[in-house]
Every structure is written in structure tokens, then in C-alpha cells.
C-alpha positions in Angstrom: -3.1 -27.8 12.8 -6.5 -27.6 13.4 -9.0 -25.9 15.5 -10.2 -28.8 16.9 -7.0 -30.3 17.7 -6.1 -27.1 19.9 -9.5 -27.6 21.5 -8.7 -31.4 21.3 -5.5 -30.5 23.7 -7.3 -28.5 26.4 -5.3 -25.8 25.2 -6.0 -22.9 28.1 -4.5 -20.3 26.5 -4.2 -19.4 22.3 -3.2 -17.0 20.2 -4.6 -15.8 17.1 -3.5 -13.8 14.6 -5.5 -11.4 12.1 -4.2 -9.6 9.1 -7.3 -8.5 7.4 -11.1 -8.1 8.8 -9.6 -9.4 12.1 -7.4 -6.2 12.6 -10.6 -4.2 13.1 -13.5 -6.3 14.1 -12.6 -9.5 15.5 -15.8 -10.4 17.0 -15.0 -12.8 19.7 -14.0 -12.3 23.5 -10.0 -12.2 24.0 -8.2 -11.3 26.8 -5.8 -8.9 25.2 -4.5 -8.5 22.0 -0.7 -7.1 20.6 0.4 -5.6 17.1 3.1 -6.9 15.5 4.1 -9.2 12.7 4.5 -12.6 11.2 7.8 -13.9 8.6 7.9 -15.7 5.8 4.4 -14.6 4.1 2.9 -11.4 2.4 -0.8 -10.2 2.0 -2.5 -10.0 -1.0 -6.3 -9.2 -2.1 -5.9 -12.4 -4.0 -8.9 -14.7 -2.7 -12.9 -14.2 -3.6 -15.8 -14.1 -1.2 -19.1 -14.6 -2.2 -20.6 -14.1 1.4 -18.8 -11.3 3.5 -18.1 -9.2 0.7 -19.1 -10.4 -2.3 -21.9 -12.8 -3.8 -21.8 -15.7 -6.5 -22.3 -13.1 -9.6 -19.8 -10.4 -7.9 -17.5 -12.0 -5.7 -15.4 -9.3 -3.5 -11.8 -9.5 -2.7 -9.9 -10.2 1.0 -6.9 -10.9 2.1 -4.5 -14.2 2.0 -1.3 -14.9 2.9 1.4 -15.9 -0.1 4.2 -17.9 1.5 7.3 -15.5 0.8 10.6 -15.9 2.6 11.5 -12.3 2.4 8.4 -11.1 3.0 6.9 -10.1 6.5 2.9 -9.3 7.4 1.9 -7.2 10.1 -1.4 -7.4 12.2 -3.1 -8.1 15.4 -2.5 -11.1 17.5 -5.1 -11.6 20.4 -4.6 -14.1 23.2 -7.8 -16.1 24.3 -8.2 -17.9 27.1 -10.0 -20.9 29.5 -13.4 -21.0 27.8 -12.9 -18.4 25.3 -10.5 -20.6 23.3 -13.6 -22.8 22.4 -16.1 -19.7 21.6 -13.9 -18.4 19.4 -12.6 -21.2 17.7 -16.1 -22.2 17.1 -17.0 -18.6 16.3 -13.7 -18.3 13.9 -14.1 -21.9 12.3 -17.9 -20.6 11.0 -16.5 -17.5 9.7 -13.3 -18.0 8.0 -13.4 -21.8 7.4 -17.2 -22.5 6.1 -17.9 -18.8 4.8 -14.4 -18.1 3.7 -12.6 -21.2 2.8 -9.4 -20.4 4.7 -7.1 -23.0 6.5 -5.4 -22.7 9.4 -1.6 -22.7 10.1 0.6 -22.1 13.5 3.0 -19.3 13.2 5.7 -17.8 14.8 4.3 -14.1 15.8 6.8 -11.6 16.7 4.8 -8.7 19.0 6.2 -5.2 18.3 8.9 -4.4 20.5 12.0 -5.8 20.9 11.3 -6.7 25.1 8.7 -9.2 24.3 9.4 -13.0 22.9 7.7 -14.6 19.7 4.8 -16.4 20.5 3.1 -19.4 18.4 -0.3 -18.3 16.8 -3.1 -19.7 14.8 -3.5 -18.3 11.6 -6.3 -18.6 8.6 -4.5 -18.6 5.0 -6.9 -19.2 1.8 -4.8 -21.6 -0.5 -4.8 -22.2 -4.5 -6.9 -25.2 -3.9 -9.6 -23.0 -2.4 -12.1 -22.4 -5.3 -12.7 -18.9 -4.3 -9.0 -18.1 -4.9 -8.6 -15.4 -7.4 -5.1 -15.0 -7.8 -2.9 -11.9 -9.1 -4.6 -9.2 -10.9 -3.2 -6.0 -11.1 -3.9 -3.0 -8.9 -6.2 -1.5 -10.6 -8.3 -4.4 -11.3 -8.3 -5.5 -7.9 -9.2 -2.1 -7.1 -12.4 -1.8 -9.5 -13.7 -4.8 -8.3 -13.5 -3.9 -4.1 -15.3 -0.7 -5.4 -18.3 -2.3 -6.9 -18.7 -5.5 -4.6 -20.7 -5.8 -1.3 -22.1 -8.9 0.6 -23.7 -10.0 3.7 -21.2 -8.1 6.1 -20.6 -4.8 4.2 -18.9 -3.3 1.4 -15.9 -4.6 0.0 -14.3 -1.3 -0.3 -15.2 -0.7 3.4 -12.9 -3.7 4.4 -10.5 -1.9 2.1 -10.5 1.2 3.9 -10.5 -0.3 7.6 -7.5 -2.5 6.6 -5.5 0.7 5.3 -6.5 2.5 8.0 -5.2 -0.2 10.8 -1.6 -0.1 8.7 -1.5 3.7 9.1 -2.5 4.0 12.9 -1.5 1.3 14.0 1.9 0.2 11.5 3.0 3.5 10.4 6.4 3.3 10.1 5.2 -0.2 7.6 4.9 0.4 4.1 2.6 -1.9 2.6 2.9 -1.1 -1.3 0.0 -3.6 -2.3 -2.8 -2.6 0.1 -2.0 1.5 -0.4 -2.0 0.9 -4.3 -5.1 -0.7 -4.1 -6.5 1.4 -2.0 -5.8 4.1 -4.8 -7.2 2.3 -7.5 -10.3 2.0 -5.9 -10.9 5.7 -4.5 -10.1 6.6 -8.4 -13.1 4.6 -9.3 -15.3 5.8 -6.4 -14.2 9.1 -7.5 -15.3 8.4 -11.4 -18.7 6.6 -10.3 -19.5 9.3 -8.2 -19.2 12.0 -10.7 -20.8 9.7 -13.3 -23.8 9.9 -10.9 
């Protein structure tokens, strides 16, 4: 699905769901927003960006989602509504879809706590096809390469950090072996670059 076909519909109400930048800075108007989870996919610091994070000689590394049947992601859902749907759709489209290659997906999003009922999201998931997709690389290389890349937004180890902190606060009793490794790897190299200084 598209975000034009949502728009297309007259949706008046839409939720979206954000597992990495979105967690902490979503940028757009929403009514309210919910932690929780989504099956059947895992995160990984698999694609590139060459604009947020990263440029063309140093591209950063963000988030994906890696269809996984086992597998569950947790993150932020937020529910926009009436006019807000279009703002950030249009808002969302620029900055994951143009600047970040992803494409969107519905999901089932299941809010934490066991009172409330799943809900169908929109979600934005960089593919294979994309050509900023990096693919698998171990921690530590993954690691090294957040440390040293920044783009247009920030620092890539900055989204790093804000994305580990979000699990901790906000999903602590979530053990996300991938981010926390990675989130090791690159401190170590802070730590060296620093005291190479």
C-alpha cells in the first residue's frame, strides 16, 4: 500500500509505526502515539544513507526491517488524524521515501498491554532492491562506520544512541542483542578516536 492510496481513500484516521529515527523525533503532528510491537520482522543497521546520516563517500547506517517469522520489533506507533493524515504522509513520503529509499507496508501493530487490540499501521521497510541497502556486516563493522559518519540531520552515532536509549526507557524488559552490540562496537571506537586525539 501506498501513501497516496490511504490519502486516495479519505482515510480520517492512520497509524504509523516507527522503529528507528521515528521512535524519538517523528516530526509531524499526531494525535497520540502508543509503544509496543510489530511480528514477523527484526531490525537491523543493514541499509545506507547518504543524506540523514551519511553522504555519497561515507554513507551512515539506519534501520530496516528483515522479514523474520520468529522475530518481533518494538517501537512507536502514532495515530494521525483528519488533516494530519495528509501533512504527514506528505511530510513522511519526503523523508523516508525520496531521502531514504524505504517502502511502505501495512502491519499488524500490537500496543503494549494486553487490554488494547492490534491495530493496522503503515510502516517504511528499505528492501534489497533499494541501492542504498548494505546488508549484513558484523557488529563491529557496523559499529565503526555509525562512529565516523554524519549527514544532513546529525551524526550517525547520535541516531545510534537515541535508538538504544528509546529500547531501554521505553522497552526495558526487550532485549535487542543487535542494536546493544552495536551500540558497543561503536563507543569502543569513540573511546579509541578519542584517546588517539
Amino acid at each position: 500500500m501506498k501513501p497516496q492510496d490511504i490519502v486516495a481513500g479519505k482515510a480520517n484516521s492512520l497509524w504509523i509505526f516507527g522503529y528507528g529515527s521515528l521512535v524519538w523525533k517523528p516530526d509531524f503532528q499526531y494525535k497520540r502515539s502508543q509503544v509496543g510491537y510489530i511480528q514477523g520482522y527484526k531490525r537491523r543497521f543493514w541499509h545506507g544513507d547518504n543524506f540523514h546520516r551519511g553522504n555519497d563517500e561515507l554513507p551512515g547506517r539506519v534501520v530496516t526491517l528483515i522479514e523474520d517469522d520468529d522475530a518481533s520489533t518494538w517501537g512507536v506507533a502514532f495515530e494521525v488524524t483528519g488533516a494530519e493524515v495528509e501533512q504527514s504522509l506528505k511530510y513522511l513520503n519526503e523523508r523516508e521515501t525520496v531521502c531514504g529509499g524505504y517502502v511502505t507496508k501495512t502491519v499488524e501493530f500490537f500496543p503494549e498491554g494486553e487490554k488494547q487490540p492490534p491495530v493496522q499501521a503503515l510502516v517504511y521497510i528499505a528492501t534489497q532492491e533499494n541501492a542504498l541497502y548494505l546488508g549484513p556486516a558484523s557488529p563491529e563493522t557496523i559499529g565503526v562506520q555509525i562512529a565516523v559518519c554524519q549527514g544532513k540531520t546529525g551524526h550517525n552515532l547520535e541516531y545510534l544512541l537515541r535508538l538504544a536509549e528509546f529500547m531501554r526507557s521505553s522497552c526495558p524488559h526487550v532485549e535487542d542483542h543487535h542494536l546493544f552490540s552495536i551500540e558497543a562496537a561503536a563507543l569502543t571506537m569513540v573511546s579509541y578516536l578519542l584517546a588517539a586525539q
